[in-house]
MOPAC internal coordinates of N, CA, C and O (Angstrom, degrees):
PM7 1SCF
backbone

  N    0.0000 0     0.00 0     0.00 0    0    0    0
  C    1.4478 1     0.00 0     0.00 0    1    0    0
  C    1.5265 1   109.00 1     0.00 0    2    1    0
  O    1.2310 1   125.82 1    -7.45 1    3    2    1
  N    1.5804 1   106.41 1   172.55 1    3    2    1
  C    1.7401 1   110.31 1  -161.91 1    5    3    2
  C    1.2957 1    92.09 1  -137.22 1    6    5    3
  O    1.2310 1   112.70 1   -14.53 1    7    6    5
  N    0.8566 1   131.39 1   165.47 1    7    6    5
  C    1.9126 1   150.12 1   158.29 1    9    7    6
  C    1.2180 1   107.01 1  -111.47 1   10    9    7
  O    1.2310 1   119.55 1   -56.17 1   11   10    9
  N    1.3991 1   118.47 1   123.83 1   11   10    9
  C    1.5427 1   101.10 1   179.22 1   13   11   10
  C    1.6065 1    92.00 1  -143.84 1   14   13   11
  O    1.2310 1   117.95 1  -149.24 1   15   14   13
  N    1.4512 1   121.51 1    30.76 1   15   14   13
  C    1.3211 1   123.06 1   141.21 1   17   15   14
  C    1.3207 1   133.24 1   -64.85 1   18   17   15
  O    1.2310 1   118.17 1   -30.55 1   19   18   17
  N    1.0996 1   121.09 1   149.45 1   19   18   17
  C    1.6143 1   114.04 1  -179.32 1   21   19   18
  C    1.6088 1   105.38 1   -83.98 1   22   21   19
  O    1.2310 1   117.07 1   -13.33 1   23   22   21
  N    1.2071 1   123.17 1   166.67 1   23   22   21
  C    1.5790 1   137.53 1  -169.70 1   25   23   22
  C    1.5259 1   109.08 1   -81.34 1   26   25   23
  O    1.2310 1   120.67 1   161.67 1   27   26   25
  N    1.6237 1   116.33 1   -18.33 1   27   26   25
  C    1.7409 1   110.63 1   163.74 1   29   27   26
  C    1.2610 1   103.27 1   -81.68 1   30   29   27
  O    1.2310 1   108.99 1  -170.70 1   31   30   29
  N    1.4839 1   138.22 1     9.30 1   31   30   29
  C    1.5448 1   110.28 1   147.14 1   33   31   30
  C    1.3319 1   125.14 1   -92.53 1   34   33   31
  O    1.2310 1   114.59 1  -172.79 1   35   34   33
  N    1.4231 1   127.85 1     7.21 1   35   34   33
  C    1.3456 1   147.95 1   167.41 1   37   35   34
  C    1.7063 1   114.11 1   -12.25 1   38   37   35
  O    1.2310 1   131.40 1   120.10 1   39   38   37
  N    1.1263 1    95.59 1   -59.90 1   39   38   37
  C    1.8427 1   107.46 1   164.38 1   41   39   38
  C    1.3835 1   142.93 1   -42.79 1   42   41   39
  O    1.2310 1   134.68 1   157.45 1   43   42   41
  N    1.7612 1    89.21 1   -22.55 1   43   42   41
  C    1.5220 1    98.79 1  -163.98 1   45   43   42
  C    1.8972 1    99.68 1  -105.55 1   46   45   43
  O    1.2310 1   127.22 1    -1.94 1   47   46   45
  N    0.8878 1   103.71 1   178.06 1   47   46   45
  C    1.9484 1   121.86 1  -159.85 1   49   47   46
  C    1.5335 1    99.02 1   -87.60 1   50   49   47
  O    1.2310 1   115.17 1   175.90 1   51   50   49
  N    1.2889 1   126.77 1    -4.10 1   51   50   49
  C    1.6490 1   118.14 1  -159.09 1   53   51   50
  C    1.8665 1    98.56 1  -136.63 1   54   53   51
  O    1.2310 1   126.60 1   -31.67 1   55   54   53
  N    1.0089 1   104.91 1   148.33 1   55   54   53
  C    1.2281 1   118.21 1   157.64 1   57   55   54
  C    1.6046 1   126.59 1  -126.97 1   58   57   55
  O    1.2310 1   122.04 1   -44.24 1   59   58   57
  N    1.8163 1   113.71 1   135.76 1   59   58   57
  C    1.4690 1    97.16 1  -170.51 1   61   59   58
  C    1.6663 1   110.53 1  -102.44 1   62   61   59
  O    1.2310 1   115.57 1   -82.03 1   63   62   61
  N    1.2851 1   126.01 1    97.97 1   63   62   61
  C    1.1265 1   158.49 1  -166.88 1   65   63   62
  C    2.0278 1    95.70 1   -62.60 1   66   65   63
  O    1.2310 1   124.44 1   -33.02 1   67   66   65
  N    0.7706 1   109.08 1   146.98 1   67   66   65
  C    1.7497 1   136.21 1   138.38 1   69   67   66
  C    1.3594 1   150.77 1  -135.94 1   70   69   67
  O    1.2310 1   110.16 1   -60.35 1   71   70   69
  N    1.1483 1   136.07 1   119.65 1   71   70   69
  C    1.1954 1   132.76 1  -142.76 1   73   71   70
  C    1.4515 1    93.37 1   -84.14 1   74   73   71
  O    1.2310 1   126.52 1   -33.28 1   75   74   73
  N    1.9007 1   105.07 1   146.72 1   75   74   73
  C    1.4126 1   125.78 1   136.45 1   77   75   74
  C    0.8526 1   114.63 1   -56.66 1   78   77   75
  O    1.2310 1   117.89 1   -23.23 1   79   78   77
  N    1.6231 1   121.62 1   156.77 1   79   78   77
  C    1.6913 1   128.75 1   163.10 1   81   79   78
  C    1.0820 1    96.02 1  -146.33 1   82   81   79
  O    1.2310 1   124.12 1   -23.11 1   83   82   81
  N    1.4882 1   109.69 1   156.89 1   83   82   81
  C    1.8598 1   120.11 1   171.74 1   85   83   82
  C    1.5011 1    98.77 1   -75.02 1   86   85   83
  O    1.2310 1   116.91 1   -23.97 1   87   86   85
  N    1.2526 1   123.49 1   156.03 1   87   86   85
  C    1.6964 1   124.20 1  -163.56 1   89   87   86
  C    1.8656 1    76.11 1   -80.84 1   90   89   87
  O    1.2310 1   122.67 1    -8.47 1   91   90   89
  N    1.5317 1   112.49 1   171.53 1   91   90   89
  C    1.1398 1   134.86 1  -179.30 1   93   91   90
  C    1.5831 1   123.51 1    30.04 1   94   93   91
  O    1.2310 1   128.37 1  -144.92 1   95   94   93
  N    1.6305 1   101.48 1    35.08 1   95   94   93
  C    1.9361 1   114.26 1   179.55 1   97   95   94
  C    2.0648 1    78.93 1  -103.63 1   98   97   95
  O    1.2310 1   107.98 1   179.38 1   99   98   97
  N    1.2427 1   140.04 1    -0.62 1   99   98   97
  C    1.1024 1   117.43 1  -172.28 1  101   99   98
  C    2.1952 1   107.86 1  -172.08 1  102  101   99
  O    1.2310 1   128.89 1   -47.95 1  103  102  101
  N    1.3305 1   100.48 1   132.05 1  103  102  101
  C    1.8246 1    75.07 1  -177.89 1  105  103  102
  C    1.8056 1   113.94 1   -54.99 1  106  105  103
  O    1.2310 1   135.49 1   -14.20 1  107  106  105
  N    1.5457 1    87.64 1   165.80 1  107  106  105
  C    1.2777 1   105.04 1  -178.34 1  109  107  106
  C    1.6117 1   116.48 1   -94.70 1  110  109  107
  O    1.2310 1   116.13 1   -55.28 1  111  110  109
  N    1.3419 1   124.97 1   124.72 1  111  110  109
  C    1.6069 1   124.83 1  -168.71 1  113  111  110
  C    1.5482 1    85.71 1   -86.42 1  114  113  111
  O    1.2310 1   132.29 1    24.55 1  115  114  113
  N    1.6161 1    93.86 1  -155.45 1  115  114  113
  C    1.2999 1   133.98 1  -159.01 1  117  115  114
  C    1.7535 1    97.47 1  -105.47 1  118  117  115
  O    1.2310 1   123.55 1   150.41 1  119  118  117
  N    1.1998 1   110.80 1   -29.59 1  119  118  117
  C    1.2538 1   102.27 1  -178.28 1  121  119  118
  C    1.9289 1   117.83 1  -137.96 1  122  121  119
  O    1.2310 1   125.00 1  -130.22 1  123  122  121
  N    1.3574 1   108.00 1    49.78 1  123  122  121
  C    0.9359 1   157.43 1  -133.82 1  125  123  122
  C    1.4779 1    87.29 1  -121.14 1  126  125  123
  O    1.2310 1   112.01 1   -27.79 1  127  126  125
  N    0.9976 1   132.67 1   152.21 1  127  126  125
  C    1.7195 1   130.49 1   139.91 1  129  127  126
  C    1.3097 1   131.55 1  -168.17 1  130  129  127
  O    1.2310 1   119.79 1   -31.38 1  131  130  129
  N    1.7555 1   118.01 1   148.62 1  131  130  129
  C    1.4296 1   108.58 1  -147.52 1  133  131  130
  C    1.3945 1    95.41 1   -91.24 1  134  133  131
  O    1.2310 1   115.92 1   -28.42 1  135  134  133
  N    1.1367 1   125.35 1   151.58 1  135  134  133
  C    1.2180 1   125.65 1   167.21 1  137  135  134
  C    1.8153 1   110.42 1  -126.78 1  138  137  135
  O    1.2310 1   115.46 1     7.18 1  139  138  137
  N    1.1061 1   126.22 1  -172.82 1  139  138  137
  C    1.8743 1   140.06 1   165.32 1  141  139  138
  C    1.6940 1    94.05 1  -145.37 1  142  141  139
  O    1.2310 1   146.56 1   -35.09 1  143  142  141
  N    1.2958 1    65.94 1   144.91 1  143  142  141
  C    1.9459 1    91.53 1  -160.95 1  145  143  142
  C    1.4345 1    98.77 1  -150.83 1  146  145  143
  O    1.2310 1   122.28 1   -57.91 1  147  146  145
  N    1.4765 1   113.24 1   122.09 1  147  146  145
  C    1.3471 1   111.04 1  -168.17 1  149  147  146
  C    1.6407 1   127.47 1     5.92 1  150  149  147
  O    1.2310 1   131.15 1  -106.33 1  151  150  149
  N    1.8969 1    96.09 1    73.67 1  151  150  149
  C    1.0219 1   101.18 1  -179.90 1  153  151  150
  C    1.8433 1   124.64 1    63.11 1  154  153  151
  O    1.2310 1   110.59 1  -169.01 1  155  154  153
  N    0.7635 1   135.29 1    10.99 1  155  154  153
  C    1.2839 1   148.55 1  -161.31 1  157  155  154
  C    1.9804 1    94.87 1  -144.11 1  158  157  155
  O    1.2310 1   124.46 1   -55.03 1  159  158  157
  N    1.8922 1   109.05 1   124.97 1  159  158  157
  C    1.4970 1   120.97 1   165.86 1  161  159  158
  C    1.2167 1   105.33 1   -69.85 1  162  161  159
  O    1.2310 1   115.89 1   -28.45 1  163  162  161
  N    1.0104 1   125.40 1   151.55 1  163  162  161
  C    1.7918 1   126.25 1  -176.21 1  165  163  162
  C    1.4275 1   101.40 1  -170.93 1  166  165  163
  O    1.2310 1   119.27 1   -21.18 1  167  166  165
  N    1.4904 1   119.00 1   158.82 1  167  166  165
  C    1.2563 1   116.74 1  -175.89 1  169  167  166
  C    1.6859 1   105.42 1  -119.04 1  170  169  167
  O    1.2310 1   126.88 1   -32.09 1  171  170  169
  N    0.9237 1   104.37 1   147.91 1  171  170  169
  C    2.0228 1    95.50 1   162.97 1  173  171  170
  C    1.4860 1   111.54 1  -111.60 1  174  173  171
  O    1.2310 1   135.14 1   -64.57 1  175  174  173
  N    1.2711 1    88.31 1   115.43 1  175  174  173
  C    1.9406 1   113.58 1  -166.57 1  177  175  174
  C    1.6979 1   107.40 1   -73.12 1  178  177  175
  O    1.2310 1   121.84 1  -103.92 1  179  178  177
  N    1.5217 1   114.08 1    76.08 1  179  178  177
  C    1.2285 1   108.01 1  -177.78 1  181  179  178
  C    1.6329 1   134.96 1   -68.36 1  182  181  179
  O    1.2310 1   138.08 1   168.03 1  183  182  181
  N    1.5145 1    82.57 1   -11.97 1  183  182  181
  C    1.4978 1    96.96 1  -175.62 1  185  183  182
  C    1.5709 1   121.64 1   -87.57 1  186  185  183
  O    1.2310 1   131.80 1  -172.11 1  187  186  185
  N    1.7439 1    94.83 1     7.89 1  187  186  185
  C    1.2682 1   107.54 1  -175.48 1  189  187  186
  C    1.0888 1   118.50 1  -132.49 1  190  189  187
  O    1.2310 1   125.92 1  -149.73 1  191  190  189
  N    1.3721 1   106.22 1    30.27 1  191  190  189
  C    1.7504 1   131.36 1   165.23 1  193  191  190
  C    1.0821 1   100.81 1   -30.96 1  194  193  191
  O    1.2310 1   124.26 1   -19.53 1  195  194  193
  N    1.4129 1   109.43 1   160.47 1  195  194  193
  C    1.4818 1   127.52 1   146.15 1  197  195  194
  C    1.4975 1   121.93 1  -175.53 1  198  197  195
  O    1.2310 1   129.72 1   -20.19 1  199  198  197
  N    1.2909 1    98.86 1   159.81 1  199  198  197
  C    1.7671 1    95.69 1   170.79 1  201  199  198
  C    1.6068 1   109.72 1  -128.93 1  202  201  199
  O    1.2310 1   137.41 1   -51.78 1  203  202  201
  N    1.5955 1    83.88 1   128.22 1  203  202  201
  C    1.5507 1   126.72 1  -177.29 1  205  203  202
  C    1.3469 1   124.14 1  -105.65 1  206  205  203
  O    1.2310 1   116.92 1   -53.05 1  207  206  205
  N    1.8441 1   123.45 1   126.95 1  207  206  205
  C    1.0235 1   114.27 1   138.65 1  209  207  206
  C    1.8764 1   133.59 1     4.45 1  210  209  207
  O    1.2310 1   117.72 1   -60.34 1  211  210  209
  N    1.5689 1   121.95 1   119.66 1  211  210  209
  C    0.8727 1   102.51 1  -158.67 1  213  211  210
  C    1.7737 1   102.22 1  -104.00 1  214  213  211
  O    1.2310 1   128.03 1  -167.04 1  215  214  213
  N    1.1506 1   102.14 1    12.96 1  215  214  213
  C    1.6563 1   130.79 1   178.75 1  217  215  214
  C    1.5208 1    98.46 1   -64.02 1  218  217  215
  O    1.2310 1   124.05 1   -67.02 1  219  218  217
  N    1.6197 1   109.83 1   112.98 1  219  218  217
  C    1.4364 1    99.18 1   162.57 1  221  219  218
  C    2.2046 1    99.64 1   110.53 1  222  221  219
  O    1.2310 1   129.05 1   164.53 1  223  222  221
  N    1.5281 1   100.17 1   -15.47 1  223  222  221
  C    1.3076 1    78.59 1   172.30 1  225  223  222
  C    1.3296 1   108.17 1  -127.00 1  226  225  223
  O    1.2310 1   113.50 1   -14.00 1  227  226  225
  N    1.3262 1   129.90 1   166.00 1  227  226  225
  C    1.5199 1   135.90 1  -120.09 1  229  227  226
  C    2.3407 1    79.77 1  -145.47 1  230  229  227
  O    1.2310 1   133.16 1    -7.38 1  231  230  229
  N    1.0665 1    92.18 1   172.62 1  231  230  229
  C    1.2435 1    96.14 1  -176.96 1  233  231  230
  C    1.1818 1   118.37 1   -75.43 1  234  233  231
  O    1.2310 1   115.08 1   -12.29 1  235  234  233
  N    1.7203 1   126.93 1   167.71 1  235  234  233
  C    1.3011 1   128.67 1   178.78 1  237  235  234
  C    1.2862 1   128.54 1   -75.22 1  238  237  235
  O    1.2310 1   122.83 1   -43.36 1  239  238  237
  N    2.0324 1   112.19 1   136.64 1  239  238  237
  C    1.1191 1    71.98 1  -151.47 1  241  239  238
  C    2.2148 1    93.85 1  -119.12 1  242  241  239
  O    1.2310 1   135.25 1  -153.17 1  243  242  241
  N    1.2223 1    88.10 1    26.83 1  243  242  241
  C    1.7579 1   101.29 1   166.03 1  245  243  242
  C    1.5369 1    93.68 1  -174.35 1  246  245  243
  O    1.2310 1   128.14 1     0.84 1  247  246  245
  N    1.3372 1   101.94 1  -179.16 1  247  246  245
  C    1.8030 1   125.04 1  -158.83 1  249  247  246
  C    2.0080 1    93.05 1  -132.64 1  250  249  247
  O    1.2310 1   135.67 1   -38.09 1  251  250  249
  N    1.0208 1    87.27 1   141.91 1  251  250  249
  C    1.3926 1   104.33 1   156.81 1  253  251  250
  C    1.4027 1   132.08 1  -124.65 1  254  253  251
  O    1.2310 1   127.13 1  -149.68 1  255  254  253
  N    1.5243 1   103.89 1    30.32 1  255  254  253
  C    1.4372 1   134.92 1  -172.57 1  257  255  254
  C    1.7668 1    91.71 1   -44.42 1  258  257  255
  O    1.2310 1   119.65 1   109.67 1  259  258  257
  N    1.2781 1   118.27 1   -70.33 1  259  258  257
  C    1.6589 1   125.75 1   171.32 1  261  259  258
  C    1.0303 1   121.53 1     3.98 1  262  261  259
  O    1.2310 1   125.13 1   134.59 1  263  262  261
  N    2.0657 1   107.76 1   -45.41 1  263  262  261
  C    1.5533 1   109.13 1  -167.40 1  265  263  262
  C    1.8526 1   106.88 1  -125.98 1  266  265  263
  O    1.2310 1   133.06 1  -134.16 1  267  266  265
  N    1.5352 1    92.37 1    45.84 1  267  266  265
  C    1.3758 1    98.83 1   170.84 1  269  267  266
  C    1.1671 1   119.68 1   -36.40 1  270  269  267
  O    1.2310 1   126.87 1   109.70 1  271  270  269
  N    1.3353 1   104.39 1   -70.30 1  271  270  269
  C    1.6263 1   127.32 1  -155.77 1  273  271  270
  C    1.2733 1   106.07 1   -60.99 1  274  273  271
  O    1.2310 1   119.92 1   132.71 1  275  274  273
  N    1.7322 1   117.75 1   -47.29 1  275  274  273
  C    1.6675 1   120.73 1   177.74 1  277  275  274
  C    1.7827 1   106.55 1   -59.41 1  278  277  275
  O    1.2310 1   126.80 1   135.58 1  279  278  277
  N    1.1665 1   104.53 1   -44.42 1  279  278  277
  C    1.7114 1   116.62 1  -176.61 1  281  279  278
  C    1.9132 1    95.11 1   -42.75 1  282  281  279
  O    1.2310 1   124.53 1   102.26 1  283  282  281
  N    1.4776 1   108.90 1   -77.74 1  283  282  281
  C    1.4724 1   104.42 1  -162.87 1  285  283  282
  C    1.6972 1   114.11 1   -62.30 1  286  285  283
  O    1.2310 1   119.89 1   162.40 1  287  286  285
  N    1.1840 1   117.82 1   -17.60 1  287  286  285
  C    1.4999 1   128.62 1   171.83 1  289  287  286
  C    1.2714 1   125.91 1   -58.46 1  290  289  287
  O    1.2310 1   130.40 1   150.09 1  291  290  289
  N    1.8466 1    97.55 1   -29.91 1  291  290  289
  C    1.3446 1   112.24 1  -178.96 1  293  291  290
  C    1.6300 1   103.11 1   -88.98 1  294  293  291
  O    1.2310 1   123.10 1   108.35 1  295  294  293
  N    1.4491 1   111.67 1   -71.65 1  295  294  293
  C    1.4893 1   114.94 1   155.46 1  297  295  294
  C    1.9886 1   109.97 1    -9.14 1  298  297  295
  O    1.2310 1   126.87 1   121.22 1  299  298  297
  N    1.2428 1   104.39 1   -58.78 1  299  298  297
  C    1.6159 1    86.55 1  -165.31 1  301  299  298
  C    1.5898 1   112.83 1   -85.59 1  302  301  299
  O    1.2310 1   122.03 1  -177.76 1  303  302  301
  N    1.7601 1   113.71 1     2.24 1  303  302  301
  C    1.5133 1   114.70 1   158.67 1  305  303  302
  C    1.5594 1   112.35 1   -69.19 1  306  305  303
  O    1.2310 1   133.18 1   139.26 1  307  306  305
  N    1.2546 1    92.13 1   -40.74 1  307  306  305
  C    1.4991 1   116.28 1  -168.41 1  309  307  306
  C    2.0196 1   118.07 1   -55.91 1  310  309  307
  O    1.2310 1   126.89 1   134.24 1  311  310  309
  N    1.7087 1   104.36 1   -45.76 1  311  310  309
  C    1.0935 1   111.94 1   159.19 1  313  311  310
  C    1.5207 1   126.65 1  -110.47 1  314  313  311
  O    1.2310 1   106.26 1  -168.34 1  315  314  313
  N    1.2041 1   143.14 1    11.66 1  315  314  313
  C    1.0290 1   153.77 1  -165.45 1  317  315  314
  C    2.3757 1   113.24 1  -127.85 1  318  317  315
  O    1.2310 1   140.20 1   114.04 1  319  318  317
  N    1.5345 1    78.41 1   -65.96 1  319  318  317
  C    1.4252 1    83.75 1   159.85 1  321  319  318
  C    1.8196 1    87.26 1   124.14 1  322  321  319
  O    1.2310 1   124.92 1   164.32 1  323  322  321
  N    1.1173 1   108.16 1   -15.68 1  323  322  321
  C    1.1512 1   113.03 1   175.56 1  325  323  322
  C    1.2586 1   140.77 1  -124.21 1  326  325  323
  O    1.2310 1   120.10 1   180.00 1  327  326  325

């Protein structure tokens, strides 16, 4: 899983999570994106956001800061359409 909230919601009870996937455990959308992650293809499943309870998760334990730019590109297919 990913956090892809920003740190001024720190306060609040939820975190909005996105799942990793192993590349080809599921098709690939439009707003979908591949990433490598310690060596390992993986996708970040945007379309399978959510916000969760923040009960139960433990600190971070790497960044995918790297793929900013693809992250919000996808995000703005994701809510925009484009």
């Amino acid at each position: 899983m990913m956090v892809l909230q920003s740190h001024h919601l720190e306060p609040i009870e939820t975190i909005f999570l996105t799942p990793l996937v192993r590349d080809g455990q599921r098709a690939l959308t439009s707003v979908d994106l591949a990433i490598e992650f310690r060596s390992e293809s993986l996708l970040l499943a945007l379309a399978e956001s959510a916000g969760v309870p923040k009960a139960g998760y433990g600190p971070a334990i790497a960044s995918l800061a790297a793929y900013e730019d693809e992250i919000r590109r996808a995000l703005d297919r994701l809510f925009t359409g484009f």
